[in-house]
C-alpha positions as CSV (number, residue, x, y, z in Angstrom):
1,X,105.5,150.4,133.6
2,X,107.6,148.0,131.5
3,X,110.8,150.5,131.9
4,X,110.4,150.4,135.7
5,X,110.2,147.0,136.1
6,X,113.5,146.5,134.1
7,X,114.8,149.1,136.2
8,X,113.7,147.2,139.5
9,X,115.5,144.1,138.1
10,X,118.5,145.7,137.3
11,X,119.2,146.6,141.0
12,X,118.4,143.6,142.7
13,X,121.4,142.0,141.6
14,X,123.4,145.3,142.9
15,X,121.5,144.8,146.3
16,X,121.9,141.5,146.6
17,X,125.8,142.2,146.1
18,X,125.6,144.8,148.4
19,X,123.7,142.6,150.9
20,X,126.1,139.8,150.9
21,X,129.3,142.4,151.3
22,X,127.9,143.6,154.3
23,X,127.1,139.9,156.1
24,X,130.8,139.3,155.0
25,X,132.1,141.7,156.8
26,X,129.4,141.1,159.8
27,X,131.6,138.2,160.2
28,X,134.7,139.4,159.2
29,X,134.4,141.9,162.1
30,X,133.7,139.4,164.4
31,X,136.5,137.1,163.5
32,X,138.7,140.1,164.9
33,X,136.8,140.8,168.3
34,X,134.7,143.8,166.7
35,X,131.3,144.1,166.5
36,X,129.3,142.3,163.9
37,X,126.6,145.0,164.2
38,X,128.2,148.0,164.1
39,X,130.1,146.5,161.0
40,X,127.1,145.9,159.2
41,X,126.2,148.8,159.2
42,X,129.2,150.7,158.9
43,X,129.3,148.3,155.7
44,X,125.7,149.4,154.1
45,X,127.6,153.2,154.5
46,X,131.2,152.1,152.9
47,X,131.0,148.7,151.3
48,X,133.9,147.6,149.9
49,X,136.0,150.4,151.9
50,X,134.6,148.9,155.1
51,X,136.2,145.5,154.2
52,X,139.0,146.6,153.6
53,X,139.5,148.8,156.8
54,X,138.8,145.4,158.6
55,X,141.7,143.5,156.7
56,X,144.0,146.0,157.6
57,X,142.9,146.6,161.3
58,X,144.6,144.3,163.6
59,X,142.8,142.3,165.9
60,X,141.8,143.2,169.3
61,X,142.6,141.2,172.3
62,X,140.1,139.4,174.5
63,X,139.7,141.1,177.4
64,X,140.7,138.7,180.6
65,X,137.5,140.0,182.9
């Protein structure tokens, strides 16, 4: 019981990582006219890919109507 518990620990601080990457790019994405949902998730798939896909993407226009 001891050995999972230690293994339980060890991961949070991965998922908590992980967790925060994919708020970052929630916003990120938003910044640039995306969507902050799709993002997110898109982020829990690709992490640190997904970030930087949204640096190099260009950002999209407002639409006018």
């Amino acid at each position: 019981m001891e050995q999972l518990a230690l293994i339980a620990s060890d991961r949070g601080g991965w998922l908590a990582g992980w967790g925060t990457l994919m708020l970052v790019n929630a916003g990120l994405a938003q910044g640039k006219n995306r969507s902050g949902l799709v993002w997110f998730l898109l982020s829990a798939l690709l992490g640190p890919i997904a970030t930087l896909i949204l640096v190099v993407l260009p950002r999209v226009r407002a639409k006018m109507f």
